[in-house]
C-alpha positions, 0 to 999 in steps of 0.5 A: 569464433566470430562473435557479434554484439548485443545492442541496446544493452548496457553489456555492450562488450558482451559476445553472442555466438552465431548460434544463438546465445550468449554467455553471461553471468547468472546475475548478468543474465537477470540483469539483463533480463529486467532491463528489456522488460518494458510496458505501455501507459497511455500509449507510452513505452516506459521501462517496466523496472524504474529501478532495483534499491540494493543494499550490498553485502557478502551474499551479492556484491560480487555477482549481482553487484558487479551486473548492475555496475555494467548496466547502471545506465539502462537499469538505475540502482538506488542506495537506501539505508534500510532493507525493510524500508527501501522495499516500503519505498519500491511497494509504495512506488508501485501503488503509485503508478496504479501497478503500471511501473515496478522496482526490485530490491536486492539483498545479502543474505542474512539479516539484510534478506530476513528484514524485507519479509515483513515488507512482503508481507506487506505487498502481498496483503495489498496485492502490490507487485515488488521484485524480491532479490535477496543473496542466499547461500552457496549452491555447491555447499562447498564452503558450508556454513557461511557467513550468516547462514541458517542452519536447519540440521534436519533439512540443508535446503532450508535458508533464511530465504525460505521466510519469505515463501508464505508472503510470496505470490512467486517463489523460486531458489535459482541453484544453476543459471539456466533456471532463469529461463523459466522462472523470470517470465514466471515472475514477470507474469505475477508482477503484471498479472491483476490478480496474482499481483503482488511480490516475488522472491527470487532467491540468488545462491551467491555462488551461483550469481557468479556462473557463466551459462548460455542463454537464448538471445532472444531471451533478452529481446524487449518485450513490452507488457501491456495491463490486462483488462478482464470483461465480466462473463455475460451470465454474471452481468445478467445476474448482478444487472436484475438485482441492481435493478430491483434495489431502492437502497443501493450503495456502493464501496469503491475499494482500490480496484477502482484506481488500479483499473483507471475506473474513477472517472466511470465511477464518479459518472455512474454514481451521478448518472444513477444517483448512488451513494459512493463509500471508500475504503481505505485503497479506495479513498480519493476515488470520488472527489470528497465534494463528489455530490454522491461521495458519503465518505468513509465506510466501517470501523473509521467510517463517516455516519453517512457511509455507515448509515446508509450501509445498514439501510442499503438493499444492495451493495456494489463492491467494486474492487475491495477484498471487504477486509473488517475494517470495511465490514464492521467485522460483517455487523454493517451490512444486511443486504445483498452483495455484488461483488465486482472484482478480478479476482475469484477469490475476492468476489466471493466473500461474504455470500456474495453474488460474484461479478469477476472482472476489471472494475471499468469493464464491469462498470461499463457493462453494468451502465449499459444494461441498466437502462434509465434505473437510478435509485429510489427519490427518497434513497437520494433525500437521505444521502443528501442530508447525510452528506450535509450531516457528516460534513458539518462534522469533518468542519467542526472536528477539523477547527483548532481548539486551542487545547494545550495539546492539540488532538490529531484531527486539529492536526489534520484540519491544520494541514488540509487547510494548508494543502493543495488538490496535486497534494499527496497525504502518506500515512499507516498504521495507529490511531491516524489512519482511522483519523484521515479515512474520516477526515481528509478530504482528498481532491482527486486520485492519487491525493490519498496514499495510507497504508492500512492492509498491513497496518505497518508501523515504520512505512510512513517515511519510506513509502512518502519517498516512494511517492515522491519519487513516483510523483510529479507536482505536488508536496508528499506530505507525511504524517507519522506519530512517535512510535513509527517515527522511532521504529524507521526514520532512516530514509530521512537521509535517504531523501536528503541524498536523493533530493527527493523533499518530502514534508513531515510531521510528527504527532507526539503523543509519548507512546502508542496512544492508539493502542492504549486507546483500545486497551482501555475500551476493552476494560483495561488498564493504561499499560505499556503503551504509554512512555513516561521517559525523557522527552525526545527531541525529534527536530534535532534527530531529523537535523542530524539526518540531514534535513530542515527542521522545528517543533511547534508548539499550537496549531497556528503555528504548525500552519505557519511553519507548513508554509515555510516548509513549502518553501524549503528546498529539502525534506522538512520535519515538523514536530507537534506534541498531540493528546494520546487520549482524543480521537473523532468519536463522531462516525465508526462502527463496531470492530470485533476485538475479543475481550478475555472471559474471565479477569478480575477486573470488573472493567473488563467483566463489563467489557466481556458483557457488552462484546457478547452483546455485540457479536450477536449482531454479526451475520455469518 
């Protein structure tokens, strides 16, 4: 039979019959497949998929594995040392690129697939697209059990893999190799789609990796996505414009739609033009400059007084972009007046009573700008911002100045880094007290400055999704801010980044536990218990040395700042370790966060903690 050849593809040996098709691998095929997916930014063609990390195993080394040996040069494969962490890398990668470029992350079956579940439910939390490509088990079950399989007596098509269904926008087992046909443009449409955007799981039976079938050539033809931008209905801009325009009091939330739509710059335009208070959330942050004349800073439970202020006062709030989880709404006790809800997803802009306005946050911005025709906010309503910007930033520069306390609190640490950072800069962080700490305190330059992972709140994320950044970033130091406990939880990609050559700077806060949490147990009326660690100091230089990187411990804040300018220097990663004081926090900002206190203990501290929540949660609107 006379065949041709593909071109443009890393299988260049591989026949196309004159029909029509051509026969390959299923794992082939997939491979294929990503590589042709392409998409516009800015008016530039780029591959969708920068690349796929693979950690190999039984389940896909001899299908997928071999597939991507032949199309390494089209499809670049990333070795990490961690399944959990490889996928915080492509999730953060991704939330980089404003969901603009992707990565997959492939698997054995087994404990290798079951430890990126909690990665997924990371990425579909906060709405961030990520291939899941984990090996199962065999299709045919000839040679049941295998290696690492679950076995479900009263359900044999249940595996391991099913785990990840719950925490999956898309969710499909591929048992024959033509069922790529219709399940891989059904997942392309969820990683590119602004609303159902998030992670993906294509469960590849590893036998079935292996299978030959026919496929369409045209299958394989690029395609080139393009982000969809969704205009507002026209009733609903009527409707949020004749509120907006009555409001005397208005506030905005600037939530991470604003980055995701490219929004920022209309939204700085629009808050000076019509003299509106802008608040961040934590996706949000870094939307406005922080010197923005209209920027009040952080919004909720670790929000600025300016943002919660004026968040109880306002008229009308324009959420633009948020899900108005409970950090931002001090578990629904903040707001009292009405919400506008600019959001592209109808799921989202219904919360909280509001008044829904689907669509692309720019799209909505602009529409709204248009309609609004010479209103701004009220004379009196700019007054106060004003004076409680200057309020609030007197502040962020007192928290910030170095107390020359033995052990120093993680806002001096903060102060210490912003002091030494740069505008291209990229602070990463997640989970514990920090978050809290930069979402009042950083004062990011411009977009992209900010990358805190707090819709999750995963522990382990920070080291593994600063070398995501890096590695979507140019320009800039990737500096990462990381307390004991994670440190501990997932460290492996230090090496990672050392093999890479991709530099990031980090910091260990050592505060001997989990001091965030030994905080709240003691706000609730509890003893310090089990958060707290009373052992052998470890030394976190000498563990981050032995994975391959620079490193010293520091024992005050000026010389933390001396060795963040050596770390700039440096040529590799650089681990820089402080010990901190569990006990202190920025009292100063914040607002009341719904955590239940037992009804009855015999503890009298936390009777009268029961007293003050049952006081509190009369507050709450329903």
């Amino acid at each position: 039979m006379q065949t041709n050849r593909l071109k443009k593809t890393g299988m260049e040996t591989a026949p196309i019959h004159k029909t029509g098709t051509v026969r390959l691998t299923m794992a082939q095929a997939l491979v294929r497949y990503l590589a042709a997916q392409k998409i516009e930014n800015d008016g530039k063609i780029q591959p969708l998929f920068a690349g796929i990390w693979a950690i190999f195993g039984h389940g896909n080394v001899a299908g997928l594995g071999e597939a991507l040996y032949q199309d390494r040069d089209t499809l670049p494969t990333l070795r990490a040392h961690n399944e959990q962490s490889m996928a915080h890398a492509a999730i953060a990668y991704a939330k980089t690129k404003n969901r603009r470029q992707i990565m997959a992350c492939t698997t054995s079956i087994g404990p290798g697939a079951t430890n990126m579940v909690t990665a997924a439910a990371l990425a579909h939390v906060n709405r961030l697209p990520v291939l899941f490509l984990p090996g199962d088990v065999f299709a045919d079950r000839r040679p049941d059990p295998v290696l690492q399989q679950i076995e479900n007596p009263a359900d044999p098509t249940i595996t391991a893999n099913d785990c990840f269904r719950p925490v999956s926008r898309y969710w499909d087992r591929i048992t024959r190799p033509e069922q790529l046909l219709t399940s891989l443009p059904r997942a392309l449409a969820v990683l590119t789609d602004p609303i159902d955007c998030g992670p993906v799981t294509l469960s590849l039976c590893q036998d079935v990796q292996t299978e030959a079938g026919e496929f369409p050539e045209s299958f394989f033809v690029e395609r080139i996505h393009r982000p969809r931008c969704q205009s507002p209905d026209s009733v609903e801009i009527k409707n949020a414009l004749a509120l907006l325009s009555e409001a005397q009091k208005p506030l905005i939330i600037a939530g991470g739609g604003v980055h995701y739509s490219a929004a920022a710059d209309i939204l700085a335009n629009f808050a000076q033009h019509r003299s509106v208070p802008v608040a961040e959330t934590q996706a949000g942050k870094g939307a406005l400059p922080w010197n923005h004349a209209f920027n009040v800073g952080s919004i909720g439970v670790t929000g600025s007084s300016a943002a919660n202020t004026l968040a109880a006062e306002a008229d009308v709030i324009l959420a633009i972009g948020t899900r108005l989880q409970d950090f931002t709404t001090a578990s629904r006790s903040l707001f009292k007046g009405q919400i506008i809800q600019l959001n592209v997803a109808i799921s989202d802009a219904g919360k909280h009573g509001a008044m829904p306005l689907v669509g692309d946050a720019r799209l909505g911005l602009e529409a709204l700008d248009k309609g609004l025709g010479k209103w701004s906010a009220s004379p009196d309503w700019v007054v106060k911002t004003k004076n409680e910007i200057r309020i609030w930033n007197k502040t962020v520069d007192e928290a910030l100045t170095p107390s020359n306390a033995k052990r120093p609190s993680d806002a001096e640490v903060i102060g210490a880094i912003s002091r030494q950072a740069k505008p291209t800069d990229t602070i990463v962080c997640a989970a514990g007290g920090l978050p809290g700490e930069l979402h009042k305190l950083w004062r990011t330059a411009q977009p992209g400055g900010y990358h805190v992972e707090y819709g999750y709140s995963c522990m382990g994320y920070e080291i593994a999704g600063g070398l995501g950044v890096r590695m979507a970033k140019t320009g800039g130091e990737v500096i990462v801010m990381v307390g004991d406990g994670s440190y501990l939880m997932l460290n492996s990609e230090i090496a990672t980044s050392v093999m890479m050559e991709k530099k990031l700077i980090i910091v260990v806060l050592d505060n001997h536990g989990f001091g965030c949490i030994n905080r709240l147990q003691q706000s609730i009326g509890g003893d310090s218990f089990n958060n707290l660690l009373s052992g052998p100091a470890i030394d976190f230089a000498a563990h981050a040395a032995s994975l391959g990187a620079q490193s010293e411990k520091v024992k005050d804040i000026a010389a933390l700042e001396a060795a963040l300018t050596r770390a700039r220097t440096s040529p590799k990663t650089y681990v820089i370790v402080i010990d901190t004081d569990p006990a202190l926090s920025t009292k100063e900002g914040g607002a009341w966060w719904n955590v239940a206190v037992p009804e009855i203990s015999p503890q009298k501290t936390v009777q009268k903690a029961r007293s003050r929540y049952e006081e509190a949660i009369k507050g709450v609107k329903s």
